[in-house]
N, C-alpha and C positions, 0 to 999 in steps of 0.2 A: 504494500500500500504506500502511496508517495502523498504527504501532503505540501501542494506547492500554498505558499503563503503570499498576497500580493496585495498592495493597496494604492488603489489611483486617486487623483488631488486632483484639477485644474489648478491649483497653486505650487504643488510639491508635488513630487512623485518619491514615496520613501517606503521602503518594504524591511522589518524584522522581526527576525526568528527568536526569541525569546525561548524560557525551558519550558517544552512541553510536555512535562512528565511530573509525576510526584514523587519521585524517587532520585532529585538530586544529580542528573546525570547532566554533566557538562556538555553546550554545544558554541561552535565559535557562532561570532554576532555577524549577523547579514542587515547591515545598515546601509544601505545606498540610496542616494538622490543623483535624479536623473535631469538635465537641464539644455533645454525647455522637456518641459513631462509632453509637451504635444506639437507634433508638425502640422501646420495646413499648406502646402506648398504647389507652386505651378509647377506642372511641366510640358514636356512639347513633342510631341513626334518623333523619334529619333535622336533630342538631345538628353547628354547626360546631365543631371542635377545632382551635384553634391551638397550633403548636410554632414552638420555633428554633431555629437552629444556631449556634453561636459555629467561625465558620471565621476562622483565622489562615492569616496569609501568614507563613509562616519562612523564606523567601528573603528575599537580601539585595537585592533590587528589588522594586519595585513589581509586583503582579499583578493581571491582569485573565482571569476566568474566567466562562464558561459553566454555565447550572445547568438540568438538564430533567429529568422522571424517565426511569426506564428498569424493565422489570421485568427479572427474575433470576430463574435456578435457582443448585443446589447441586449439585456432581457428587460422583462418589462417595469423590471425595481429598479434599472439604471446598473446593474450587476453586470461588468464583462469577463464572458466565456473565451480563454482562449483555447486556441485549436491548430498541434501539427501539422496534422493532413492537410493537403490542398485542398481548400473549399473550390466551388464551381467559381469560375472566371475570375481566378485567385491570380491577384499581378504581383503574387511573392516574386513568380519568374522573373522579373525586372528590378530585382534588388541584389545589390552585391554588399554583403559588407566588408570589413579591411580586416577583420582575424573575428575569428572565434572562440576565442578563448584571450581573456587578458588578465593582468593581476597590476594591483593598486595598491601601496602602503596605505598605510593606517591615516586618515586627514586630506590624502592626497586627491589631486582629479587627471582624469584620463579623457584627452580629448578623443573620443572616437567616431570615425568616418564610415558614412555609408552612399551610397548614389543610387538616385531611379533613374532608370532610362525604357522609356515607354516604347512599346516597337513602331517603328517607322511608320505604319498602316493604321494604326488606332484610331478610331473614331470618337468624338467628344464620349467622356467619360468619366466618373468618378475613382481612384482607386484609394484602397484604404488596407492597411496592415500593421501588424505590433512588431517591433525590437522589443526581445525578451533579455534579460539579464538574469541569471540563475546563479544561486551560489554554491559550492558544494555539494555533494547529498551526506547526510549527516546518517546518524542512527540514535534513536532513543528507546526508552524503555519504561512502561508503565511499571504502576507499584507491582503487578503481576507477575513480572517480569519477560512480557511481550515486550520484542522489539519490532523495529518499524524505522522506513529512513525519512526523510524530509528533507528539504531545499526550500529554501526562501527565494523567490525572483519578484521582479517588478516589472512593468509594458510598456513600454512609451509608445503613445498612438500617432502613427502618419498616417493623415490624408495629403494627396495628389490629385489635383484637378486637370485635368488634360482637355484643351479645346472649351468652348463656350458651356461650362455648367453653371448651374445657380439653383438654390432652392427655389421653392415655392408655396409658403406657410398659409395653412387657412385653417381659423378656430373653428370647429365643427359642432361641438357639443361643451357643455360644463356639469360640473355635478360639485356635492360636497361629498367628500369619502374622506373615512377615518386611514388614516397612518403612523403607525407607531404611536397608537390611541389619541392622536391630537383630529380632532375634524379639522379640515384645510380642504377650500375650493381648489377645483380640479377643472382645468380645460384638455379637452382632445383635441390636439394640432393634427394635423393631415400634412405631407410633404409630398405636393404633385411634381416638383421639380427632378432635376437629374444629379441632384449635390445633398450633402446634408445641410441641416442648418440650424440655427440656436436661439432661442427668442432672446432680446432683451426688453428695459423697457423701465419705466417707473411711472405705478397706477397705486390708485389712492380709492378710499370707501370709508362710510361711516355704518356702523353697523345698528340693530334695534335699539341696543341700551345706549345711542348717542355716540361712542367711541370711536375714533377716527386712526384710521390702521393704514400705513404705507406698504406695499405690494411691489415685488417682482416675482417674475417666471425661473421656476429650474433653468439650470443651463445644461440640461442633456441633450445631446445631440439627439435631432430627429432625421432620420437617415430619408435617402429618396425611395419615395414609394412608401413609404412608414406611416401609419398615424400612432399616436404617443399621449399618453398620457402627461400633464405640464402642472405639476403644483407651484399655486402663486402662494408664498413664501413671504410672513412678513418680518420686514424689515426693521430689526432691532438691534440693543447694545449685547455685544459679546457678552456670552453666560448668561445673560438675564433672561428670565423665567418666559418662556412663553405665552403669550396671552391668551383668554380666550374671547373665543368670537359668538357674539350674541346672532346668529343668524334669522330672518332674511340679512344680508347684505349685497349690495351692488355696487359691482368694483369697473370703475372707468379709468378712462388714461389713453394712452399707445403703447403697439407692443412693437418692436423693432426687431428687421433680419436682414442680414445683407445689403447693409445700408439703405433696407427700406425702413417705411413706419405705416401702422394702420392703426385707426382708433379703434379703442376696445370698449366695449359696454355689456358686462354680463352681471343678470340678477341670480344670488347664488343663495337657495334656500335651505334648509336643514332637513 
């Protein structure tokens, strides 16, 4: 059994392995940040694109890590699945990277290179795939005395846009639905376009008991062809309690993608 351990940020990308047993068994630390944690990049028919990644080791030893791609989906809690195998019309085949294997002292950063080069013939298209980072595989051992290996990796997510893509966001539906037992209005975005894309925006509502709540959209990408569920999220001081919301409320404003903007107007009832 392998548990890979991995956590994505839009601000950080930072994945570790901590002891996972109760039985005291040492494992080395798998601390890395990955910088930027996400590409969105053009590229062209036949030209090569190079990037890099500034991956630091913030474990207090040395590391030595693994690098391959992987594709990925998104589920519907915002959760991503990666995946060896070639998916269907998987453009891993247009990724080269510069080693597969590297090692980082302890504080250090390692600039490492990878290039898309899309085939000469491609037609407008979206591509999208993960740089994994793996650490070791370790072995641990419950109080039972089962063992079991583990590795810690983290994803960095590239998109590549080749030829005229763009989204195409339209609110379809809204609802109130519980989440991690907080009720939070809930819009379904649709993505008719050929790109993914991200709401932004800042919307505003007073709800029944008078109370006046500031509002924006998740930033989960909604892929093309996708519709997604989008919790408007309100906007408060770090750590502080979350409010709660006397419902009916109706939340207005604009919601903004791709350097568009549409106004919003949804009556959100309990």
């Amino acid at each position: 059994m392998h548990i890979n351990l991995r956590k994505l940020n839009p601000l950080l990308l930072a994945a570790a392995c901590a002891l996972l047993n109760t039985n005291n068994a040492q494992a080395d630390d798998f601390a890395v940040i990955a910088t930027p944690p996400r590409f969105e990049i053009t590229g062209q028919p036949g030209v090569v694109n190079r990037q890099v990644i500034e991956i630091t080791n913030a474990s207090p030893t040395p590391g030595k890590y693994s690098l391959k791609t992987a594709d990925w989906t998104l589920d519907a809690n915002g959760g991503t699945q990666f995946y060896d195998a070639l998916a269907e019309n998987s453009c891993r085949p247009w990724v080269a990277l510069e080693r597969l294997e590297i090692a980082v002292p302890s504080g250090a950063k390692y600039r490492y290179r990878f290039e898309v080069k899309p085939p000469a013939n491609i037609t407008a298209t979206e591509c999208r795939f993960a740089i994994m980072v793996s650490g070791a595989e370790q072995t641990a051992k419950t109080a039972d005395g089962i063992a079991f290996p583990f590795s810690g990796r983290l994803g960095i997510i590239v998109y590549v846009a080749v030829g005229d893509v763009k989204p195409k966001l339209e609110v379809i539906s809204s609802a109130v639905k519980t989440i991690d037992n907080v009720k939070k209005p809930v819009i379904s975005v649709q993505n008719s376009g050929n790109a993914h894309g991200r709401l932004a925006g800042f919307l505003s509502g007073t709800d029944a008991s008078g109370k006046k709540f500031e509002f924006s959209p998740s930033g989960l990408p909604i892929m093309a062809g996708e519709t997604r569920e989008i919790t408007l999220d309100i906007q408060q001081l770090e750590n502080a309690p979350i409010p709660t919301i006397q419902y009916p409320i109706t939340i207005r404003g604009k919601l903004e993608w791709n350097q568009q903007s549409t106004p919003f107007e949804q009556a959100f009832k309990q």
